[in-house]
C-alpha positions in Angstrom: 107.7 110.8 120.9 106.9 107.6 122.6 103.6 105.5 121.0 101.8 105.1 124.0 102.1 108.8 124.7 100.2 109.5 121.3 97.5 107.5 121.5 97.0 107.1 125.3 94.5 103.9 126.5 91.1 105.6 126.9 91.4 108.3 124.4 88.7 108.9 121.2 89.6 108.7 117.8 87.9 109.3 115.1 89.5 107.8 111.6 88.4 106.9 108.2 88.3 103.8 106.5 89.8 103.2 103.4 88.7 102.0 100.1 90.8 98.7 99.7 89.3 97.3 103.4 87.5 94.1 103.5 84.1 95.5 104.6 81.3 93.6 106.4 77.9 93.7 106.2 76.4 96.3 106.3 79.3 98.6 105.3 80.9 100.8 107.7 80.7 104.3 107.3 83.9 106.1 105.8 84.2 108.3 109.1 84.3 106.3 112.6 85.0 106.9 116.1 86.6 104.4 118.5 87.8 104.7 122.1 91.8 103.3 122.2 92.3 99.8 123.9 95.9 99.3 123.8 99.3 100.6 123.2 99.9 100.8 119.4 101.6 98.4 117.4 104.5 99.1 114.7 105.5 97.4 111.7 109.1 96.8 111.5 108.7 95.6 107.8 106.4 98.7 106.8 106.9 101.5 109.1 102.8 101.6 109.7 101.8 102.0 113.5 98.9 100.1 114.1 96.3 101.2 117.3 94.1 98.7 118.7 90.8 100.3 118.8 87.2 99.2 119.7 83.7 101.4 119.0 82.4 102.8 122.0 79.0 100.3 121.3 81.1 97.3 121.7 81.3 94.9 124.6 84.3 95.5 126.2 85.3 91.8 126.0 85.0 92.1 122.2 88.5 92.0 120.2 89.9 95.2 119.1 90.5 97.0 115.9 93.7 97.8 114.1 93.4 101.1 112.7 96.4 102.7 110.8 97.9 105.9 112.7 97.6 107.1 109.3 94.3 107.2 108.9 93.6 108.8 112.6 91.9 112.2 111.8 91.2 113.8 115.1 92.1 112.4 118.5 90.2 113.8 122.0 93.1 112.5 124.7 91.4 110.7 128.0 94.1 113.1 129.6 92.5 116.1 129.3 
């Protein structure tokens, strides 16, 4: 299956955060959605699959977020 067909551009995801993340303040909630930005990235050296992701509340010239494939719970594809 091809990356970008899995996590089309557009598409919301909802993920959770893990433990060992550096957090900011305040801290983010465990559960989060984000609307995908980019194709996803993968880690030759790990295996991990990275998506670029960005909260539907921020400014669209804002950087993304890397968010594991891993820890993607539900996706709602822009396709359908």
């Amino acid at each position: 299956m091809e990356p970008d067909r899995t996590y089309p551009r557009g598409s919301t995801v909802t993920y959770t955060t893990r433990a060992g993340a550096r957090r900011r303040h305040p801290p983010t909630a465990p559960i989060t959605t984000a609307v995908v930005v980019g194709l996803p990235l993968r880690d030759v050296h790990t295996g991990s699959v990275w998506v670029p992701v960005r909260p539907p509340t921020v400014p669209e010239h804002a950087p993304a977020v890397l968010v594991r494939a891993a820890d993607i719970i539900d996706i709602s594809r822009a396709d359908q």
